[in-house]
C-alpha positions as CSV (number, residue, x, y, z in Angstrom):
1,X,72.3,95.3,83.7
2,X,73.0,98.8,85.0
3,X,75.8,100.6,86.1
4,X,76.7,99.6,89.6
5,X,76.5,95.7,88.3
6,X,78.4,96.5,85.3
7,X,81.4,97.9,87.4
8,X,81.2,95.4,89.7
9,X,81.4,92.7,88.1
10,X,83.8,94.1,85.8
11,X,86.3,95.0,88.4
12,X,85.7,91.9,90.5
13,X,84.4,93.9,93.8
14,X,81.1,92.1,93.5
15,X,82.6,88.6,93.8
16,X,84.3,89.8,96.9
17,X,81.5,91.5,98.8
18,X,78.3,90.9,96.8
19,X,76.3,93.5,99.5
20,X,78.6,96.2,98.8
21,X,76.7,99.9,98.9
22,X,77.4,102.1,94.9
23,X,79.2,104.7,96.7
24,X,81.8,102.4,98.1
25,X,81.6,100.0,95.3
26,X,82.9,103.6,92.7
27,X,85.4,104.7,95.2
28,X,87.2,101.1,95.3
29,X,87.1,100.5,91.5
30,X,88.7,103.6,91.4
31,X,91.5,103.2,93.9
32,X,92.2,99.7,92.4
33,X,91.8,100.8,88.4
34,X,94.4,103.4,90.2
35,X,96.7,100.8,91.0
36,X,96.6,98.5,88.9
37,X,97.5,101.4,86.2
38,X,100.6,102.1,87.9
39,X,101.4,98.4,88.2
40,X,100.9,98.2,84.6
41,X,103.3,100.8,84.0
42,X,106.0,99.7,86.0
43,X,105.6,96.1,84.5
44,X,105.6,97.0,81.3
45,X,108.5,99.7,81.1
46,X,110.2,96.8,82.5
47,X,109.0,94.6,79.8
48,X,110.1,96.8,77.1
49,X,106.7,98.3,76.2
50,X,104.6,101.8,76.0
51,X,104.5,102.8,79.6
52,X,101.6,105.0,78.9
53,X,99.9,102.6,76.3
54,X,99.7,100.4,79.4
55,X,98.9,102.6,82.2
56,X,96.1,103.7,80.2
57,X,94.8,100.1,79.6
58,X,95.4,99.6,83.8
59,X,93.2,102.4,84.6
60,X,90.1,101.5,82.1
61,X,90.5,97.6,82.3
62,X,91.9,97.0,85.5
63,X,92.9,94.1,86.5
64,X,92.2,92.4,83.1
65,X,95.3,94.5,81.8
66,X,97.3,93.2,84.1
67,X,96.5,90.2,83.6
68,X,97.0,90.5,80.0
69,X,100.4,92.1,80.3
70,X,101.4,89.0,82.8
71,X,100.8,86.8,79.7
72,X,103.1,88.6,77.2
73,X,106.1,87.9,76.5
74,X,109.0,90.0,77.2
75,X,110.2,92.6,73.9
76,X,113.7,91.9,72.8
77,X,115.4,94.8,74.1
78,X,118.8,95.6,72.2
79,X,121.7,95.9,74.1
80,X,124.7,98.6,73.3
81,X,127.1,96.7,74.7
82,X,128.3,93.6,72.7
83,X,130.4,90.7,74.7
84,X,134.0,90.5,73.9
């Protein structure tokens, strides 16, 4: 398995569009590592996690990170306000 199969099968392009050229195939893992990093951020700084733990883990697993981050649970956050 080289490269180009690696990353495409990896970031899921290849299931998609099987004839896709390397170029094109390097530019669109990138764009959607890209985003899915910043989705992973977002999500998890509303989850109560590392922002940057999980922006890191977006941009070098993709959409395997997001999926991961889908599955946990929510952190207890602690609220300063009390009721009453």
């Amino acid at each position: 398995m080289d490269f180009y199969q690696f990353l495409g099968y990896f970031s899921g392009l290849l299931f998609i569009k099987a004839e896709m050229d390397s170029t094109t195939l390097v530019r669109t893992a990138a764009l959607v590592h890209s985003l899915d990093a910043i989705l992973c951020c977002v999500i998890a700084n509303h989850s109560g996690r590392s922002k940057t733990a999980w922006a890191i883990a977006g941009l070098l697993g993709g959409i395997w990170a997001l999926g991961i981050l889908f599955l946990l649970p929510a952190k207890n956050q602690r609220n300063n306000s009390q009721p009453g």
